[in-house]
N, C-alpha and C positions, 0 to 999 in steps of 0.2 A: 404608386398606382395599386388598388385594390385587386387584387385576386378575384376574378368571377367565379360563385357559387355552379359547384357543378348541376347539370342540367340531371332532372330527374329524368332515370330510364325509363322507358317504357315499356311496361308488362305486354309480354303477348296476349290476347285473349284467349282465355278457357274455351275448349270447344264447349260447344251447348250438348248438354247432356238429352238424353230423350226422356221425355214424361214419364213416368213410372204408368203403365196401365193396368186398371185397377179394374176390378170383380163386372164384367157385364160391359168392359172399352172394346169396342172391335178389336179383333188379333191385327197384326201390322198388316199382315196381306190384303183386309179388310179396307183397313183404313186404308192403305194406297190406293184401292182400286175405287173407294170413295170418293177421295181426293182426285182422281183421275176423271172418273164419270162427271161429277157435278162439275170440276174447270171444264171439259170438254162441252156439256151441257149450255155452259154459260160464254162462251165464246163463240158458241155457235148462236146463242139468242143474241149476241151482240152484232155478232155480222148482220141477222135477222133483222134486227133495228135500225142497220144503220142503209140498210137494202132498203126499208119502207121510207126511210127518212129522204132517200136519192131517189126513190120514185114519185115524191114530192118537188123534189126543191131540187134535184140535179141537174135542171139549167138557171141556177139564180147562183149571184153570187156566193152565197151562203154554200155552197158544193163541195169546192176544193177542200176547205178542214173534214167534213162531213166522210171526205173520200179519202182524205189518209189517215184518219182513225180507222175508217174501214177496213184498210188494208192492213194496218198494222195487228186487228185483231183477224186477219184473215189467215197473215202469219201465227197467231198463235192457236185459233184452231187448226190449223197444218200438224203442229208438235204434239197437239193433244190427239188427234188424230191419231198419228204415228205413237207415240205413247200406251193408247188405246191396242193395239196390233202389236205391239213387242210385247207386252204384258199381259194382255190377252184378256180387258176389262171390256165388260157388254158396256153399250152406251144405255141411258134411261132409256126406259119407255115411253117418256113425254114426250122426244122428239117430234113426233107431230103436233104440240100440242105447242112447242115452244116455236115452231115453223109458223104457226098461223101467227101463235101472242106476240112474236116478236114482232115482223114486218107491222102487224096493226098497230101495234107501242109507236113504232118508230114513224109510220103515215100520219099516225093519229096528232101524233107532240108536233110535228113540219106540219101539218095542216093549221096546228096553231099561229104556225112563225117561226123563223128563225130560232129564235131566242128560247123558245119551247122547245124545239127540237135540241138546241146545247145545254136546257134545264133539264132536260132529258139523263142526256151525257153525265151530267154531274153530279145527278141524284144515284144512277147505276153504278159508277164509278168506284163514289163514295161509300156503297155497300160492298162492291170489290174487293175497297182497301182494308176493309175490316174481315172479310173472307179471309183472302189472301195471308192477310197478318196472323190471325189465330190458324191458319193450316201449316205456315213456316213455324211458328212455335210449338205442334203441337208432333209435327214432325222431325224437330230436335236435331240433333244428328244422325238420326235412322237412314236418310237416302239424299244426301248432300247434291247427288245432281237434281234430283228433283227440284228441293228446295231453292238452288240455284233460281232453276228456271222459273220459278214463282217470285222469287226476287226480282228477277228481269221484270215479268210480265208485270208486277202490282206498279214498277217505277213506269213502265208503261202507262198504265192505268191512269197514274198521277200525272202526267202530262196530257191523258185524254181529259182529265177533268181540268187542269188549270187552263187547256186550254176553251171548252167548255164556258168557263169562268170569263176568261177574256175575249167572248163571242158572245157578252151581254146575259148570259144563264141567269145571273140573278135581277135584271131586268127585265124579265116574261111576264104576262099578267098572271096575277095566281100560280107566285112562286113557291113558295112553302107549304102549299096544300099541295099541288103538282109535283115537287118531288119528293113527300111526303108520304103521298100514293106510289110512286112508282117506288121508293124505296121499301117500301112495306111489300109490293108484290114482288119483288125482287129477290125479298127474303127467303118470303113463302117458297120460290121457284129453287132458290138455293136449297132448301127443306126438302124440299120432294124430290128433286134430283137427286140429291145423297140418296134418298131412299128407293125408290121406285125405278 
């Protein structure tokens, strides 16, 4: 009988170093409190959307997923919230601005249908996950619970959108131009949030 080949060990991984910041990068207290403002911003336009999208469609079947993505990012504006108040980071100044666009995003996609309302879902999402990904890489090891919690919330994100997905999203009429636009203004919002 042959001898089994020992099993190669496995290396811990390197913690992730932080970005080197460079001539004109926000100081880190900058960037946190960036990083703070714009998720806080954007979880609360997500409540916002999915508030317009349940004053459409909150007695049809289509409700229940509608209502626990809701909730889940209901939960996560709560942390940003509290985030916001231990760290002592102003919120934007769009908040009115995201108050009126979100609920109308959200009426406007459920006035189409079902399926607009979760093309919705999966367009915002999807710009989420690319948010989300480059603020955890860009925040390194500088503030590991943070990043934590932005891990949570993007696999969150990912289940708002698969589930999205399997409530017909790319079945809506005028699927690709629809979240298309909403991914482009999504951007934008993410843009000005940082800043304003």
């Amino acid at each position: 009988m042959m001898a089994e080949a020992p099993k190669p060990r496995r290396r811990k991984p390197r913690p992730r170093k932080s970005r080197p910041r460079l001539p004109g990068d926000p100081s880190l207290d900058e960037l946190l409190a960036r990083i703070i403002r714009v998720d806080h911003a954007g979880e609360y336009g997500a409540v916002r959307i999915y508030a317009g999208q349940l004053r459409v469609l909150g007695e049809t079947d289509s409700a229940p997923p509608i209502r626990e993505m809701a909730e889940a990012e209901a939960r996560h504006l709560e942390t940003f919230e509290r985030l916001m108040v231990e760290r002592r980071v102003r919120p934007t100044a769009l908040m009115p601005l995201w108050t009126v666009a979100g609920f109308a995003l959200g009426a406007a996609t459920a006035a189409l249908g079902p399926r607009a309302a979760m093309a919705c879902t999966v367009a915002v999402e999807e710009v989420i996950d690319g948010h989300y990904t480059r603020q955890i890489e860009c925040l390194g090891d500088d503030d590991p619970a943070l990043a934590r919690t932005l891990r949570k919330f993007r696999a969150d994100e990912h289940e708002h959108r698969d589930a999205g997905l399997a409530h017909g999203a790319a079945e809506a009429p005028g699927y690709l131009p629809l979240t298309g636009a909403i991914k482009a203004a999504s951007r934008l919002a993410i843009w000005l949030s940082e800043r304003i």
